[in-house]
LUMNUPA-819571 format. One record per atom (N, C-alpha, C): atom name; residue in three letters; x, y, z; residue number from 1. Coordinates in steps of 0.2 Angstrom, whole numbers. Example, Ala and Ser with C-alpha at 12.3 -4.5 7.8 and 13.67 -1.06 7.14 Angstrom:
<recs>
N	ALA	66	-28	39	1 $
CA	ALA	62	-22	39	1 $
C	ALA	66	-16	39	1 $
N	SER	64	-11	35	2 $
CA	SER	68	-5	36	2 $
C	SER	64	0	39	2 $
</recs>
This chain:
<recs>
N	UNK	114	275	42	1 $
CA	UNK	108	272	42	1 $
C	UNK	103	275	47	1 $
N	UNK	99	276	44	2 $
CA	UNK	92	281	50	2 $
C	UNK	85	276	51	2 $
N	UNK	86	273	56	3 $
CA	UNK	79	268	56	3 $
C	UNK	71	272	61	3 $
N	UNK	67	273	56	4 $
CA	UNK	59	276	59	4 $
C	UNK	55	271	61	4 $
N	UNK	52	273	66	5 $
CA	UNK	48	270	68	5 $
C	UNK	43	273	71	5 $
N	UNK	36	272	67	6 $
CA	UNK	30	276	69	6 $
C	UNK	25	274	75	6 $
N	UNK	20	278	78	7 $
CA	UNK	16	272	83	7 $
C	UNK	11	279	84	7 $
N	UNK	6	275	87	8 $
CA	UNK	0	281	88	8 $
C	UNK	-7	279	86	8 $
N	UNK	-5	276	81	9 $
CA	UNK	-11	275	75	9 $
C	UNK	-16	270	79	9 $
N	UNK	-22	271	76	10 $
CA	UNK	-28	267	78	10 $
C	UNK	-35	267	75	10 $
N	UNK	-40	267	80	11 $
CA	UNK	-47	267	76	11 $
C	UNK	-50	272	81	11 $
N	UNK	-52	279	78	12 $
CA	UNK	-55	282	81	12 $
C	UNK	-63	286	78	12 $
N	UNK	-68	288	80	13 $
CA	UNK	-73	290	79	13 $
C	UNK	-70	296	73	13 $
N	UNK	-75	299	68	14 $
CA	UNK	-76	304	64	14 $
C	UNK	-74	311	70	14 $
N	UNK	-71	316	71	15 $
CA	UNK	-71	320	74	15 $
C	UNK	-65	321	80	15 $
N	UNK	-65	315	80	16 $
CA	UNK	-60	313	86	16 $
C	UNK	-52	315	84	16 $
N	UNK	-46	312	89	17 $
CA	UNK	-41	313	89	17 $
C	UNK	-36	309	90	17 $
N	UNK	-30	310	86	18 $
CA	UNK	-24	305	87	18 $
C	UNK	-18	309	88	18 $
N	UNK	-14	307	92	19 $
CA	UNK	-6	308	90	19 $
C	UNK	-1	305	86	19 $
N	UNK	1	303	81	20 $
CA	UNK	6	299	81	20 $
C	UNK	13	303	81	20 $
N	UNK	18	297	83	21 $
CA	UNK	25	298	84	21 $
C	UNK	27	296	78	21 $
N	UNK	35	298	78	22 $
CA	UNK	38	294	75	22 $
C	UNK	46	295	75	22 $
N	UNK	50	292	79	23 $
CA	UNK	54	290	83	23 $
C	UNK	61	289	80	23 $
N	UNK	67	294	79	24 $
CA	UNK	72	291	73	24 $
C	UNK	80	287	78	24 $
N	UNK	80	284	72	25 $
CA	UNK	89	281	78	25 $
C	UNK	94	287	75	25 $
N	UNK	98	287	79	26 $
CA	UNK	106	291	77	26 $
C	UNK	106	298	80	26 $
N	UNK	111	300	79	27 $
CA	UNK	112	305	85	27 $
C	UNK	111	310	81	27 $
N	UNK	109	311	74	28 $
CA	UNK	109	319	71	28 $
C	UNK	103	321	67	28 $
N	UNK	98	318	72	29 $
CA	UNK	89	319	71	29 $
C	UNK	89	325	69	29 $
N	UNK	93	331	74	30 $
CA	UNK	92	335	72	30 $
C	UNK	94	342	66	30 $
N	UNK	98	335	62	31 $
CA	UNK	100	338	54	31 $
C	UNK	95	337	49	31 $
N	UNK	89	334	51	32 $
CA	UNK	84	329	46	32 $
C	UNK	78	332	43	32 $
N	UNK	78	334	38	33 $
CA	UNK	69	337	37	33 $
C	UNK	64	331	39	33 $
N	UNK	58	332	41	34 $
CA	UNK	55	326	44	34 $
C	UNK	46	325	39	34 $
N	UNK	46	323	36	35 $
CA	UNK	39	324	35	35 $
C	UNK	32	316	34	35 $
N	UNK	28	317	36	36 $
CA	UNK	22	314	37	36 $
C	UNK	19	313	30	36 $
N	UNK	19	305	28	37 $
CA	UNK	13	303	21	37 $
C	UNK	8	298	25	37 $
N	UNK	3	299	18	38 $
CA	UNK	0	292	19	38 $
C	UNK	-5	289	14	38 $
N	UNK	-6	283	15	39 $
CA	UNK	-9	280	8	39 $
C	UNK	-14	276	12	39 $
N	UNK	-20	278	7	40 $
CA	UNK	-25	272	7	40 $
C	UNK	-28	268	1	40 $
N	UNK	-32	263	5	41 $
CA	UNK	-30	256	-1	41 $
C	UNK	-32	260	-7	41 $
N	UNK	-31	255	-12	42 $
CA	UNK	-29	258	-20	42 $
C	UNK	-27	264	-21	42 $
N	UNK	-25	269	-18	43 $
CA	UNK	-23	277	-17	43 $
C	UNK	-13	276	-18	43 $
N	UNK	-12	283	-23	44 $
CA	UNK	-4	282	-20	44 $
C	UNK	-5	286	-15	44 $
N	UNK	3	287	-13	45 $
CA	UNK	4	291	-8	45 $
C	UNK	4	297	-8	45 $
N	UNK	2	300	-1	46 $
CA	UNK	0	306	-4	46 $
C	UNK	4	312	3	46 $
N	UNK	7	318	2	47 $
CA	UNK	10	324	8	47 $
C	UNK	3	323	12	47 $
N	UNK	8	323	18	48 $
CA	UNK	3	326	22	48 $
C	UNK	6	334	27	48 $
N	UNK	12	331	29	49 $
CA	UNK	14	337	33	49 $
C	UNK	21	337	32	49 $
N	UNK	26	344	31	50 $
CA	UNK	33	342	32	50 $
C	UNK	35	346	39	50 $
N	UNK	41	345	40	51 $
CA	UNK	43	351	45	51 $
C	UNK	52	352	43	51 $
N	UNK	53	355	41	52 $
CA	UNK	61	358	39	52 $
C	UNK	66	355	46	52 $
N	UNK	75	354	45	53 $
CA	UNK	77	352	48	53 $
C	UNK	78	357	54	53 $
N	UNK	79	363	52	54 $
CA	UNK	78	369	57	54 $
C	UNK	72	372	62	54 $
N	UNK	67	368	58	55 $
CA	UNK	60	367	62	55 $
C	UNK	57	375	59	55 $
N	UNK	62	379	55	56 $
CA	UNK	56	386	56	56 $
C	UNK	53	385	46	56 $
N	UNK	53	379	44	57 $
CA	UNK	47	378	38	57 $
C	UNK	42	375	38	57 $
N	UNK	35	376	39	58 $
CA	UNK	33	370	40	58 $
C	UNK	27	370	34	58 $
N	UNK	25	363	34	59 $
CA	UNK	22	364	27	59 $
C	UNK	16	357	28	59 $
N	UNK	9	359	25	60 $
CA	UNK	5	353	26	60 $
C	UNK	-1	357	19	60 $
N	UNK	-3	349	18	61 $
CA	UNK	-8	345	14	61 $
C	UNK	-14	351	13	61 $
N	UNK	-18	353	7	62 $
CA	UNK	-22	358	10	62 $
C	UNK	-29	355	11	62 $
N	UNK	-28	349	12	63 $
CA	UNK	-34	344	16	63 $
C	UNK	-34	343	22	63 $
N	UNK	-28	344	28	64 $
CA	UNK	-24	345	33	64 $
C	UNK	-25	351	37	64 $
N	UNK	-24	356	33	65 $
CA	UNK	-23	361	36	65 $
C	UNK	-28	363	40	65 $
N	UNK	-26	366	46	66 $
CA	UNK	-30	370	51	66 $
C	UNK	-34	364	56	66 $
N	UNK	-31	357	52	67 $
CA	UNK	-33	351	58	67 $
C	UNK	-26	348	60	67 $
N	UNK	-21	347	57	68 $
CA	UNK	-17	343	56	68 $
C	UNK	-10	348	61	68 $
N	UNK	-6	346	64	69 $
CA	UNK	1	351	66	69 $
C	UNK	6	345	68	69 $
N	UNK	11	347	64	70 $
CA	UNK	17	344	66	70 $
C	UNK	23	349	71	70 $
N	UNK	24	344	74	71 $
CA	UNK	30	348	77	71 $
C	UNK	36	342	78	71 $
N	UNK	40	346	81	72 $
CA	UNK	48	339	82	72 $
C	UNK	50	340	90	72 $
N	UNK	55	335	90	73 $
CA	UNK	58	337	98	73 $
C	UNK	63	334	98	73 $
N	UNK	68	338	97	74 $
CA	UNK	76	336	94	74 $
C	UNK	78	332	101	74 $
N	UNK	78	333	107	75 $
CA	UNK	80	329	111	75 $
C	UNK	79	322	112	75 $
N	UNK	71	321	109	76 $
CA	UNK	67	316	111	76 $
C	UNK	70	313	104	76 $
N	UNK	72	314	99	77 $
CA	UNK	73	312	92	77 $
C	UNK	64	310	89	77 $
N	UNK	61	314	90	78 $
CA	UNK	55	313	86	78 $
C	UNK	51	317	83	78 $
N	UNK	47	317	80	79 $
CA	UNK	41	319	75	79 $
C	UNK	35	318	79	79 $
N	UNK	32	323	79	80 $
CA	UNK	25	321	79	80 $
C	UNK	21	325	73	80 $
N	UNK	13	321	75	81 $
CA	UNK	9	322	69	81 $
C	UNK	4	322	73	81 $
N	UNK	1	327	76	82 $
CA	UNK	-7	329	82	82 $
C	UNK	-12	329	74	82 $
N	UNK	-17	325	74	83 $
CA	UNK	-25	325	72	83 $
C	UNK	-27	326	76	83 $
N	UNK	-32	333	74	84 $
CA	UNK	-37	334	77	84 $
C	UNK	-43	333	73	84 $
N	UNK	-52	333	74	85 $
CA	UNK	-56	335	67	85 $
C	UNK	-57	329	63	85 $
N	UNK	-55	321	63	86 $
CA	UNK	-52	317	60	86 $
C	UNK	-58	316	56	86 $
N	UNK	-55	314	49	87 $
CA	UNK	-65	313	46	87 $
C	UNK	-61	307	43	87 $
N	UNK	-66	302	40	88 $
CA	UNK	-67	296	37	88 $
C	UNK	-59	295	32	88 $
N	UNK	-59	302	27	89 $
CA	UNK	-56	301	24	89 $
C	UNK	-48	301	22	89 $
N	UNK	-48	303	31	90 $
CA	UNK	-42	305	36	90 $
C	UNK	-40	296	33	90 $
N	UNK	-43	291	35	91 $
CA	UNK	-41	284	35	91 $
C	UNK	-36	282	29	91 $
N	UNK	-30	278	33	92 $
CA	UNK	-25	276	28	92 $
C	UNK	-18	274	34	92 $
N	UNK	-13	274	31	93 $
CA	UNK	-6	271	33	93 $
C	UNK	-3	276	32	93 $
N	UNK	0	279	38	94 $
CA	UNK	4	286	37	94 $
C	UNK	11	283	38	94 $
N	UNK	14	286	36	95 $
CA	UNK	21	285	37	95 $
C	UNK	25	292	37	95 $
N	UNK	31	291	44	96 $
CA	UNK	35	297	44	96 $
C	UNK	44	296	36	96 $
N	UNK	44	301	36	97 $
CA	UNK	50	299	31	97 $
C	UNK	56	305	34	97 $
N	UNK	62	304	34	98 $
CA	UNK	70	309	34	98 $
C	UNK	72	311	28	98 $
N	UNK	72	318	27	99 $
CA	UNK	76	320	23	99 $
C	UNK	83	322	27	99 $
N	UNK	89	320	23	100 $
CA	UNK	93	320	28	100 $
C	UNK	99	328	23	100 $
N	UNK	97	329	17	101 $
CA	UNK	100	335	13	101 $
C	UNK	99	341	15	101 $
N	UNK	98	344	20	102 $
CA	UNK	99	349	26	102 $
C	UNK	93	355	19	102 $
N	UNK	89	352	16	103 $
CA	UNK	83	356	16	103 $
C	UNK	82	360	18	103 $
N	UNK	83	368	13	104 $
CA	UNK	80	371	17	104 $
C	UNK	71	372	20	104 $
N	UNK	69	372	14	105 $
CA	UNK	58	374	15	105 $
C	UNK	58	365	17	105 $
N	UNK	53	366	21	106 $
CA	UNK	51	358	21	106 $
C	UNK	47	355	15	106 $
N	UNK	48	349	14	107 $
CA	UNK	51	344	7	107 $
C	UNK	40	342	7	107 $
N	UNK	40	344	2	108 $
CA	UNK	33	341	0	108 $
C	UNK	33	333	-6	108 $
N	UNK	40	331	-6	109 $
CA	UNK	41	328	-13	109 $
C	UNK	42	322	-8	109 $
N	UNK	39	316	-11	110 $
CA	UNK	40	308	-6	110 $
C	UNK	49	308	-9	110 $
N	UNK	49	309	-15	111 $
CA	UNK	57	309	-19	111 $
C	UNK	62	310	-15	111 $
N	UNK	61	317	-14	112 $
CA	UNK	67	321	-7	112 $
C	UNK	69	314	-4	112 $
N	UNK	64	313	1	113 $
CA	UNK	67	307	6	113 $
C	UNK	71	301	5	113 $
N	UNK	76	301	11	114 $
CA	UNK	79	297	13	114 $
C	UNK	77	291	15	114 $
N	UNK	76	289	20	115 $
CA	UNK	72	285	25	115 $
C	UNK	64	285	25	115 $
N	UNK	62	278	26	116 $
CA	UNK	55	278	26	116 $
C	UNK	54	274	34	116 $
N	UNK	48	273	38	117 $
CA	UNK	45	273	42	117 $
C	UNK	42	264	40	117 $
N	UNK	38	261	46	118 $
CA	UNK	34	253	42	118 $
C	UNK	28	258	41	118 $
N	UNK	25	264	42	119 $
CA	UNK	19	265	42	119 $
C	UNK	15	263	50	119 $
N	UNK	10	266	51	120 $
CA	UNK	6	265	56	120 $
C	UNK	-3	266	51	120 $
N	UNK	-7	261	55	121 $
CA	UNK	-14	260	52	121 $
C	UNK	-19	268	56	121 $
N	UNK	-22	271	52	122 $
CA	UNK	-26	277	55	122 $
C	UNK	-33	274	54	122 $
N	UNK	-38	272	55	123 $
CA	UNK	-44	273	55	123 $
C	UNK	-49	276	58	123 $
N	UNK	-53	279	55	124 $
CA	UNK	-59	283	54	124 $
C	UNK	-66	283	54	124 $
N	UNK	-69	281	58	125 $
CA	UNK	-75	277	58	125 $
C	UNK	-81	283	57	125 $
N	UNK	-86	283	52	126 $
CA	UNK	-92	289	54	126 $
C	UNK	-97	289	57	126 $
</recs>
């Protein structure tokens, strides 16, 4: 059992910055593709970032890109999700998810995953 837990999220201006975490139980973090969703109201869920279990796939949203970077820290057992650039419709509930099937490319499918996170609140004020 892999229990996530996200944190970070909050309410910041159009432009501005967040980091979120996202924090995994068990000692083999480091076997786990890791990737970042999120969903806003009426919206499904939607890719925003992966990162391979070996750390050298990494793959994002091309809404994302060039503002968005995930990286991991196998020691620390976490994900991160650095927002930069953050516009309105950045706003939603992301949540981190484990792919625990030794993937190789980072997993762009919510299907892939294993484990899911409770989500964290992002808001985006203009």
């Amino acid at each position: 059992q892999v229990q996530l837990v996200e944190s970070g999220g909050g309410l910041v201006q159009a432009g501005g910055s967040l980091r979120l975490s996202c924090a995994a139980s068990g000692r083999t973090f480091r076997n786990y593709g890791m990737g970042w969703f999120r969903q806003a109201p009426g919206k499904e869920r939607e890719f925003v970032a992966a990162i391979s279990w070996t750390g050298r796939s990494i793959d994002y949203a091309d809404s994302v890109k060039g503002r968005f970077t995930i990286s991991r820290d196998n020691a620390k057992n976490t994900v991160y999700l650095q927002m930069n650039s953050l516009k309105p419709e950045d706003t939603a509930v992301y949540y981190c998810a484990a792919d625990t099937a030794y993937t190789v490319a980072a997993v762009r499918s919510p299907h892939e995953y294993d484990y899911w996170g409770q989500g964290t609140q992002v808001t985006v004020s203009s």
